[in-house]
C-alpha positions in Angstrom: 0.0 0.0 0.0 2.6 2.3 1.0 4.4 2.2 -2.8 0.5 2.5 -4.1 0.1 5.9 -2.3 4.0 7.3 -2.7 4.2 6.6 -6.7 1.7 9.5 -7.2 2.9 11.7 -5.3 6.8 10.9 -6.5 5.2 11.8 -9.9 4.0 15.0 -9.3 7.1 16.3 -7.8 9.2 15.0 -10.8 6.3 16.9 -13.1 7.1 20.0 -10.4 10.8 19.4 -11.0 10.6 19.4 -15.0 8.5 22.4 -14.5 10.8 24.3 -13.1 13.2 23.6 -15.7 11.0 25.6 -18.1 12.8 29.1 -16.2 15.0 30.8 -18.2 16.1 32.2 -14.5 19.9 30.5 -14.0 19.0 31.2 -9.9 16.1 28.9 -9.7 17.8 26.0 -10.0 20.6 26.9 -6.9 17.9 28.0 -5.1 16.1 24.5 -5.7 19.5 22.6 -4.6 19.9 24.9 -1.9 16.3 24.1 -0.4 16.3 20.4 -1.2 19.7 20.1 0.7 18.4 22.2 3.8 15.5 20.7 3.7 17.0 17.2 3.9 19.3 17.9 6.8 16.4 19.5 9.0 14.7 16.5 8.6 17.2 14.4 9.6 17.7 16.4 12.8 13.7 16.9 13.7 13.9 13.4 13.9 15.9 12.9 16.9 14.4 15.2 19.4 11.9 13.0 21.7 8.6 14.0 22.0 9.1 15.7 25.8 10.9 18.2 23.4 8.3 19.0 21.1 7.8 22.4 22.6 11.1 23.9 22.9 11.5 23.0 19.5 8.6 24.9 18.4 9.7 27.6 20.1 13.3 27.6 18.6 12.2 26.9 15.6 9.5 30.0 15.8 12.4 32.5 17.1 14.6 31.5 14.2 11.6 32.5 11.6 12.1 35.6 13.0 15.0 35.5 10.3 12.1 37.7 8.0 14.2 40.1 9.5 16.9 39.9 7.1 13.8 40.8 4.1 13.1 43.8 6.1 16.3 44.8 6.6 16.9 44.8 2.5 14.4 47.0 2.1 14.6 49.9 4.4 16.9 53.2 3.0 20.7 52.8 2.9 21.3 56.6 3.2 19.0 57.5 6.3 17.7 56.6 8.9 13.6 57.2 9.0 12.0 55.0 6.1 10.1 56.6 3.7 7.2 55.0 1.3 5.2 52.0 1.7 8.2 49.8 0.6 10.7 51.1 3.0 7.6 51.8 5.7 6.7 48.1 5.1 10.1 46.8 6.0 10.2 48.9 8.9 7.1 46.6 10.1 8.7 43.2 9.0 12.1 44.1 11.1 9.6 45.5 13.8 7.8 42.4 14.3 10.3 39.7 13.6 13.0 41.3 16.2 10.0 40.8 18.6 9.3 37.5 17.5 13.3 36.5 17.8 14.3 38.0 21.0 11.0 36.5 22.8 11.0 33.1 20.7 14.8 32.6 22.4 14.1 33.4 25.6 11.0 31.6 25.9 12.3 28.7 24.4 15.4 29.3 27.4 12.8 29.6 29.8 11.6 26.3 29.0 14.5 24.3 28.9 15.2 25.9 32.3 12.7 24.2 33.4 14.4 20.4 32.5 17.9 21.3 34.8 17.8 19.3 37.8 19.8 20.3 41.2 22.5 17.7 40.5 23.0 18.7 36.9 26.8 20.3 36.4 26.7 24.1 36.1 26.5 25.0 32.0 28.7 27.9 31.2 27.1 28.3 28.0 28.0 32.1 28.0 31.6 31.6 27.1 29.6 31.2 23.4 29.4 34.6 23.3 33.6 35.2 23.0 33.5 33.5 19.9 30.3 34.7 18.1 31.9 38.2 18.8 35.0 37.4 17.2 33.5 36.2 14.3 31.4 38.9 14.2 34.3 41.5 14.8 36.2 40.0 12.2 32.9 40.1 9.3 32.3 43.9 10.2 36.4 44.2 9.8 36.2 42.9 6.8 33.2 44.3 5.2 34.6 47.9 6.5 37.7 47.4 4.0 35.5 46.3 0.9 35.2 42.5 1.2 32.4 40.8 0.3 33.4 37.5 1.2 32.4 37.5 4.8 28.8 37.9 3.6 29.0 34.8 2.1 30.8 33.0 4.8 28.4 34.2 7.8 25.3 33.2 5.9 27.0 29.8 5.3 27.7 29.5 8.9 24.2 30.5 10.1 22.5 28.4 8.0 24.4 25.1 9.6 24.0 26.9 13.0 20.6 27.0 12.8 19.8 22.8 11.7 22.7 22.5 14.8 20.5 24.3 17.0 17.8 21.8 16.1 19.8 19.0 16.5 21.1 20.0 19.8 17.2 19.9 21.0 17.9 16.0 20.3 19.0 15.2 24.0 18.5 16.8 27.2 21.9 17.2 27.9 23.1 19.6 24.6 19.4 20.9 24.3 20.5 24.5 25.9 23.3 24.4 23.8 21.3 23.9 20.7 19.4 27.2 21.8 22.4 29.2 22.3 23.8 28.0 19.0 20.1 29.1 17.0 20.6 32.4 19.0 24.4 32.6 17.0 22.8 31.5 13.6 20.1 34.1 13.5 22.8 37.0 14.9 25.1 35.7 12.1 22.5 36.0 9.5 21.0 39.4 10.5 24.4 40.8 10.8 25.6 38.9 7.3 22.8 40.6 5.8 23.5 44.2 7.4 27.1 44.3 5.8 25.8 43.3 2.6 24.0 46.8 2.6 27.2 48.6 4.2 28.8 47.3 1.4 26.0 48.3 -1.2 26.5 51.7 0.0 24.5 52.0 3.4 25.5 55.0 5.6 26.2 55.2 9.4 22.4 56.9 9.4 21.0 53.9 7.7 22.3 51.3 9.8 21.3 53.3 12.7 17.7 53.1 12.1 17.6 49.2 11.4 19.1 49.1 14.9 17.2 51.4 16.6 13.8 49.6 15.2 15.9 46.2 15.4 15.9 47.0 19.6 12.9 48.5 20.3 11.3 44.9 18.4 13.6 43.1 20.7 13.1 45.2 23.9 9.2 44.2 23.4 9.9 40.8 22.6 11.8 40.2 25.8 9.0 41.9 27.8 6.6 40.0 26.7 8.3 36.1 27.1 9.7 37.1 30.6 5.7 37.5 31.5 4.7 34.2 29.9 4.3 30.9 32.3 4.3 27.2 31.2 0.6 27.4 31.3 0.4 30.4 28.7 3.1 28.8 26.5 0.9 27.3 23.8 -1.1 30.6 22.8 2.2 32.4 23.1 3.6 30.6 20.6 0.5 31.1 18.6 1.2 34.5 19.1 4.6 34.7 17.8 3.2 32.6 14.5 1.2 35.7 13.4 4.0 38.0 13.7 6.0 36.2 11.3 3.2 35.6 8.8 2.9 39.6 9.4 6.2 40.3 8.4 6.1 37.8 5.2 3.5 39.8 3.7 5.1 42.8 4.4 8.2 42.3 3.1 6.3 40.4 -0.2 4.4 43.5 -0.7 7.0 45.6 -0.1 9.5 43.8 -2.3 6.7 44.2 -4.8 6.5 47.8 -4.5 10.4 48.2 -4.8 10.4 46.3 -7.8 7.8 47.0 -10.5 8.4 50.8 -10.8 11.6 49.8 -12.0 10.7 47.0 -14.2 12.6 44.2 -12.7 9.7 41.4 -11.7 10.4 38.2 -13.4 8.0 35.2 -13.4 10.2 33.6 -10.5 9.8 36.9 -8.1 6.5 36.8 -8.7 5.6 33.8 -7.8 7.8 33.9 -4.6 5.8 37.2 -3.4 2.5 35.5 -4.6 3.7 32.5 -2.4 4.6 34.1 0.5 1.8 36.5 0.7 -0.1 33.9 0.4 1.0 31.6 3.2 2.2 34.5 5.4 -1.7 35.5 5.3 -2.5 32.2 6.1 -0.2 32.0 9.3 -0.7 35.6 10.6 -5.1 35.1 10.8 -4.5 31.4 11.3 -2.3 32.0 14.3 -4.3 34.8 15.6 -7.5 32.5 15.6 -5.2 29.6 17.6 -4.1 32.3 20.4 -7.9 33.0 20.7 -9.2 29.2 20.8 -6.3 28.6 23.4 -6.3 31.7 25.7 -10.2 31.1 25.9 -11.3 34.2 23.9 -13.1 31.8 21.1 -14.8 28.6 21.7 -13.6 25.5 21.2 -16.0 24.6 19.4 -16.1 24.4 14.5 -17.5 27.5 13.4 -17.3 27.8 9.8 -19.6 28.8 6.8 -21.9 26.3 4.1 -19.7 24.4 2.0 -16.6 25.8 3.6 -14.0 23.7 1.9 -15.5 24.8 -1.4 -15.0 28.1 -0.3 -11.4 28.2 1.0 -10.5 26.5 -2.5 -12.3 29.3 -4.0 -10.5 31.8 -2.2 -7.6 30.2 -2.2 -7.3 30.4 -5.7 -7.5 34.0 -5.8 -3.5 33.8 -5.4 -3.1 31.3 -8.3 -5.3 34.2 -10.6 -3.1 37.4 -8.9 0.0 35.2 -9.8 -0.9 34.8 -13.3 -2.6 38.1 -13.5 0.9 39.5 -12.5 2.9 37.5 -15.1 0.6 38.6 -17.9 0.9 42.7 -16.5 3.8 43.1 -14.3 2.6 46.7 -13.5 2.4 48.7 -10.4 -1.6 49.1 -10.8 -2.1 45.6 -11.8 0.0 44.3 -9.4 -1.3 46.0 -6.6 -4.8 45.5 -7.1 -4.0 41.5 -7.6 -1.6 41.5 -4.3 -4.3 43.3 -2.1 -7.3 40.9 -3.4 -4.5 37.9 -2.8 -4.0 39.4 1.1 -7.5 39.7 1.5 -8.3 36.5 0.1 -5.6 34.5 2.4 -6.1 36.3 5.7 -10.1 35.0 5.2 -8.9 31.1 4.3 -6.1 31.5 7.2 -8.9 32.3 10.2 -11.9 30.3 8.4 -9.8 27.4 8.7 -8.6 27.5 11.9 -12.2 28.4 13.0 -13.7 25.8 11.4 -11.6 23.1 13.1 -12.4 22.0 16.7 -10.3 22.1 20.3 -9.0 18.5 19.5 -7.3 19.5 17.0 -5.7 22.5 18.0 -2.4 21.2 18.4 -1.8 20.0 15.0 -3.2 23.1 13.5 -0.2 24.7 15.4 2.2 22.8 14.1 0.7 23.4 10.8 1.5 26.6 11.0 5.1 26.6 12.5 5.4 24.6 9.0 3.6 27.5 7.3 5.8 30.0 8.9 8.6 28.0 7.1 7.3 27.5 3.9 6.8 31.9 3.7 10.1 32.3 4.5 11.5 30.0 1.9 9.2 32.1 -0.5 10.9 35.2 0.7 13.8 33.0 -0.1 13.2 32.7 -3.8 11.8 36.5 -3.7 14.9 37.5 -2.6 17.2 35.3 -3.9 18.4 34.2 -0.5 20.4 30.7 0.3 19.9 31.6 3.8 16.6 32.3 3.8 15.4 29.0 1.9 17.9 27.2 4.0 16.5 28.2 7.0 12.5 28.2 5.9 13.2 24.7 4.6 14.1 23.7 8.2 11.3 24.8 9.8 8.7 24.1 7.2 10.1 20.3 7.3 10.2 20.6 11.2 6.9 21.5 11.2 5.7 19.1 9.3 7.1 16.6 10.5 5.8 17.4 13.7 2.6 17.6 12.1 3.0 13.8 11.1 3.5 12.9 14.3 0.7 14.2 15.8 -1.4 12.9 12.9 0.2 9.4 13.7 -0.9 9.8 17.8 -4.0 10.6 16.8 -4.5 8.0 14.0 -5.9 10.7 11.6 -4.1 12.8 8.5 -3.7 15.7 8.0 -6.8 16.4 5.2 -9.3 14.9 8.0 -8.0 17.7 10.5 -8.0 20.7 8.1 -10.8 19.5 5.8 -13.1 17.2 8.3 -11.9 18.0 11.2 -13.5 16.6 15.0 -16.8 17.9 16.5 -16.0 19.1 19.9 -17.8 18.2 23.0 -19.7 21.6 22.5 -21.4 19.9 19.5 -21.1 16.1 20.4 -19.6 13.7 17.7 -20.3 10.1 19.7 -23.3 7.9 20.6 -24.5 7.7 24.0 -24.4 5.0 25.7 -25.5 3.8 28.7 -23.4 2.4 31.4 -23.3 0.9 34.9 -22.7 3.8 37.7 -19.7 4.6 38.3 -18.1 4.6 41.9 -16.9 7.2 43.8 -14.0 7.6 46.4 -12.5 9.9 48.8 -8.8 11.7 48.7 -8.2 10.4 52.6 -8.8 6.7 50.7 -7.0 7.4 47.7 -4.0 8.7 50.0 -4.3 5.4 51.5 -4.4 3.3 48.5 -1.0 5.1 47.1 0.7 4.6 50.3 0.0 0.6 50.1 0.8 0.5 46.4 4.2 -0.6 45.0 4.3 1.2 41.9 2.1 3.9 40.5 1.5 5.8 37.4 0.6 9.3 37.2 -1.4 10.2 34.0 -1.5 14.0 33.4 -4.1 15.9 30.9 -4.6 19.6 29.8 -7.2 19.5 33.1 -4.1 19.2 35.3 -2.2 22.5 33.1 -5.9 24.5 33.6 -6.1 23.5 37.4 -2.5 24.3 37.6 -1.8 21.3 39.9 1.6 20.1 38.7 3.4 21.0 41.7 0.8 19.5 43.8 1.3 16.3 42.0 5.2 16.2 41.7 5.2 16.9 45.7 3.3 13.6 46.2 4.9 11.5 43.5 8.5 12.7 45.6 6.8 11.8 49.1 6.1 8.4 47.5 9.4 7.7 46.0 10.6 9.1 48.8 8.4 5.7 51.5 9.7 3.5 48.1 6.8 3.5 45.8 7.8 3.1 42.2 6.1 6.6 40.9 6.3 7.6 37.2 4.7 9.8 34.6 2.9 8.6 31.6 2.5 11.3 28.9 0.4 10.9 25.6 1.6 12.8 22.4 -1.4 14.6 22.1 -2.1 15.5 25.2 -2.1 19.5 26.1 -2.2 22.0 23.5 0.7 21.8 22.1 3.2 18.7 21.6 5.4 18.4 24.8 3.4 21.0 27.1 2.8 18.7 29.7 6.5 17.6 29.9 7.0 21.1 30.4 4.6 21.8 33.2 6.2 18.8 34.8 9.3 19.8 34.4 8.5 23.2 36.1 7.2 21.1 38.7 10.7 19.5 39.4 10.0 15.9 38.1 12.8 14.0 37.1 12.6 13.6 33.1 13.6 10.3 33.6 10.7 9.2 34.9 8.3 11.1 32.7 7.4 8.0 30.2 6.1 8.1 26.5 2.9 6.4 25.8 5.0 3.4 24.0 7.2 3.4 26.7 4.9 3.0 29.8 2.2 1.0 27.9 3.8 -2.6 28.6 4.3 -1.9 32.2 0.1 -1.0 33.3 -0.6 -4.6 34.1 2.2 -4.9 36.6 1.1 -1.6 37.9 -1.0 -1.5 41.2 -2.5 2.2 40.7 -2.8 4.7 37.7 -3.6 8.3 38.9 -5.6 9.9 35.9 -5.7 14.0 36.3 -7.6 15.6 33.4 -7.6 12.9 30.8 -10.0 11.6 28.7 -10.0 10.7 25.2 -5.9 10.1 25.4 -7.0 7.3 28.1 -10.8 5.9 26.4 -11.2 2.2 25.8 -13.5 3.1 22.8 -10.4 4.0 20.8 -9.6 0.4 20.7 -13.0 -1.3 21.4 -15.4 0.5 19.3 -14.7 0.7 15.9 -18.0 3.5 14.9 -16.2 5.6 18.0 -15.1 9.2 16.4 -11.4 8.2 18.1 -11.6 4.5 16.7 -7.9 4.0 16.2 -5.9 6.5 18.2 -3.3 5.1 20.4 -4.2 5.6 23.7 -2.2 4.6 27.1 -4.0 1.7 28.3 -4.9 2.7 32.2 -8.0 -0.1 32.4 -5.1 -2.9 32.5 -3.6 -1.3 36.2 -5.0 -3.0 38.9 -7.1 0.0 40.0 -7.7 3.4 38.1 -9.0 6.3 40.0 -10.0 9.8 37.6 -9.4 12.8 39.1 -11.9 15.3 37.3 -14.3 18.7 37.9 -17.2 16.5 37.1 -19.2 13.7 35.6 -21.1 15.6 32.8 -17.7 16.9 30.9 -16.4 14.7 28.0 -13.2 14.8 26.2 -12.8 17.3 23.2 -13.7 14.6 20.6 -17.3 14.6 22.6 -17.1 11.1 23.8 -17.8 9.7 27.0 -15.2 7.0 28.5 -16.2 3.2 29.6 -13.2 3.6 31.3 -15.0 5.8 34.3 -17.6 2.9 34.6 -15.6 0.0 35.5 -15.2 -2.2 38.2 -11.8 -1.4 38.9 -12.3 2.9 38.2 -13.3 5.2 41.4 -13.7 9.1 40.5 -12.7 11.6 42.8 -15.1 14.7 41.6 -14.2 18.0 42.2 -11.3 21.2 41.7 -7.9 19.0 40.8 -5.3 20.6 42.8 -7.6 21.0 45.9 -8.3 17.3 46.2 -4.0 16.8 45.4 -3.6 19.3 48.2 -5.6 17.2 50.5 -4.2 13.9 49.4 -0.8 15.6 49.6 -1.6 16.3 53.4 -2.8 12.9 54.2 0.4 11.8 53.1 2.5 14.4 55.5 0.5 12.2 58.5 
């Protein structure tokens, strides 16, 4: 089956390939090589970072988009230092926005990894970096100050490979900071590669000055805002941070537009590119915007869409394919910009209809949808600008995101058409059959304190409930006071769980939990029978029988961690009426071997934590 379905698609791209061959542009096909390569090697290195490190890498890879700088950059005035026109105004935004985008992307992406140290860990000295990313960058502004261009070159070379190293330092705990610190080099060496290329274009002291002075007030606001955010708020931050580099895309696309057709230089490469990236910059600014409002609780969780909506999305999405070739045919300023403005408007629409349309289940995957869209724009800014650093570094996120993507598809046994095009009802709407069940059993936290204290091992099953009740320290204090009597306590975390791949490891980890015994689904999955009690705290659909049992269930399929085969389950949750985000109710709260302990999660930890200090 799997040579059936890959034979087509190994067809198209050869047609896409020999397609591309049709350019009389000499550029396209380095530029090809250049993102095939990239794209090859950030693949290679997404796939060793474990799943408890799903959300750092997001978040590196998100402050490393911010490298839309660099098209920003190119277009605001070499001889002064206050941008004038839309073009050079536009590029003002882009460096605006993405400086906010890098400076908070690193430092919440360092905040996080904070959070995996433990007390015994040896003291990092990760600072004495910074000698050496001075030099080098001493020694390109030395060179570029006596007239050669050969530095340029050099830098962008070396922050291109410090970029996929960054990623492939998130591979282990142990060099994960360091992979951080080297993304923060790559995107300082590419910024400042790009800044002597316009010294040595003929960019005055005055000029330079106002791409720093905008560079650090977009940096100043970026590091005001991370230093606020908490693990909790780290999945709508990262939304966050999505739209601004879908922002700056489209500004710099337009803007490259506008710099271009009054002087006659748009070819049918460029204008595809700033079709492209207009188009998928769009997309990930609304998109994103729509994310941050289903996850900070501003919008429902719940589809809301119009009739037919895939119809219309296709419709409007080929608004860009009709501005593209509208553009070829006419490449004039009027033509262009009424085509470019009905392509924007067109692609903000699809980018929050979509997202709308597609329930709280699937929120986490439409994230990493979009941390692959961010990539994809900036490899069109790539080809817009003729950029190797650009593409290289777009093609490593837009791989890392979809890869990602894949992965959450897998945990969920779904693709990715059924999220975007059919996606899940939520349990606003209800997508499962009722069913009728025995009662289910109730217990107490002074018997439940009781039961963990005579148990030899127990597993501790953590859902986006525990991250809303804010309960993980509750919970790591009584896992370390059973350890601590010689209970066998560990952590069982499913892919999906949380809004965001690897939140929950997070929260954990800013709890103080070892990492090494927070398990993977796969991992902890053998060991349930031999386990005496499994502690479930806000879970639901990652934990429901029916995935397995009931093939017309709407989660038929998904691997789930297989709590009903511990000795005894007990559900911590606010109450009996809620259901999971797929809409389904769980068998597993009915059985024999299930008690539920109703009620606010971290008070009822509290008091189980305080029977245990007896």
């Amino acid at each position: 089956r799997q040579p059936a379905r890959a034979a087509p698609r190994l067809s198209v791209l050869g047609g896409c390939l020999l397609a591309a061959g049709l350019s009389p542009d000499p550029k396209l096909a380095a530029m090809l090589t250049t993102f095939s390569l990239a794209g090859l090697a950030g693949f290679q290195a997404v796939l060793g970072v474990p799943p408890a490190l799903h959300s750092p890498l997001m978040s590196v890879t998100n402050a490393i988009s911010g490298m839309t700088a660099v098209g920003g950059i190119m277009l605001l005035p070499a001889l002064a230092a206050r941008p004038r026109g839309a073009s050079q105004l536009l590029g003002a935004f882009a460096l605006l926005v993405s400086s906010v985008n890098i400076a908070g992307g690193f430092l919440v992406t360092r905040k996080m990894l904070g959070l995996f140290r433990r007390p015994d860990d040896p003291k990092e000295y990760f600072s004495l970096y910074g000698a050496p990313t001075g030099l080098f960058l001493a020694g390109l502004a030395a060179l570029s100050a006596t007239g050669r261009a050969g530095g340029v070159g050099v830098a962008g070379l070396a922050s291109g490979v410090l970029c996929i190293a960054a990623v492939a330092g998130l591979g282990k705990q142990k060099t994960a900071r360091l992979g951080n610190t080297l993304g923060v080099a790559g995107v300082a060496f590419g910024v400042a590669s790009t800044v002597c290329s316009q010294w040595l274009a003929g960019a005055t002291a005055a000029g330079l000055a106002g791409v720093g002075g905008i560079a650090a007030a977009g940096a100043g606001s970026g590091l005001a805002i991370a230093s606020r955010v908490g693990p909790t708020e780290l999945p709508q931050t990262v939304a966050g941070f999505h739209s601004l580099v879908g922002a700056a895309a489209v500004a710099t696309a337009v803007g490259e537009f506008l710099h271009l057709a009054p002087l006659g230089l748009l070819t049918p490469v460029s204008i595809g590119a700033i079709v492209a990236a207009t188009y998928l910059g769009a997309i990930t600014t609304t998109g994103s915007l729509v994310a941050f409002g289903k996850l900070n609780g501003a919008l429902g969780s719940a589809p809301v869409s119009l009739p037919r909506r895939n119809l219309v999305n296709a419709l409007l999405s080929a608004v860009s394919l009709w501005a593209a070739a509208r553009m070829m045919r006419s490449p004039t300023l009027a033509v262009g910009r009424a085509a470019l403005a009905a392509c924007t408007a067109a692609s903000l629409f699809v980018g929050a209809h979509a997202t709308l349309a597609i329930g709280g289940a699937d929120v986490p995957v439409v994230i990493t949808c979009l941390n692959s869209a961010s990539g994809w724009a900036l490899c069109a800014e790539g080809f817009m600008l003729s950029s190797t650093l650009l593409t290289t570094v777009g093609a490593l996120i837009g791989f890392s995101g979809a890869l990602l993507t894949q992965d959450m598809c897998v945990a969920m046994n779904r693709d990715i058409g059924s999220v975007l095009f059919k996606p899940l009802k939520t349990n606003e709407g209800g997508s499962c059959e009722v069913k009728s069940y025995a009662p289910h059993t109730e217990t107490s936290a002074d018997a439940l304190a009781e039961r963990l204290l005579s148990a030899k091992s127990v597993v501790v099953v953590p859902g986006y409930g525990l991250a809303v009740a804010k309960a993980q320290y509750a919970v790591a204090e009584i896992a370390s006071k059973l350890r601590a009597r010689g209970v066998k306590a560990q952590f069982a975390i499913h892919p999906v769980a949380g809004r965001m791949p690897g939140q929950l490891n997070v929260l954990l980890a800013e709890a103080g939990v070892p990492y090494d015994i927070v398990l993977e689904m796969e991992e902890i999955n053998d060991e349930l029978p031999e386990t005496d009690v499994v502690l479930v705290i806000g879970a639901s659909d990652t934990v429901n029988s029916d995935a397995e049992d009931d093939p017309g269930s709407a989660i038929a399929g998904m691997p789930v961690i297989r709590v009903w085969e511990a000795g005894n389950v007990c559900v911590l949750k606010r109450s009996m009426g809620s259901v999971g985000y797929a809409g389904c109710d769980n068998p597993v709260f009915y059985n024999e071997n299930t008690d539920m302990l109703l009620g606010d999660a971290k008070k009822t930890l509290d008091a189980i934590k305080a029977k245990l200090d007896d």
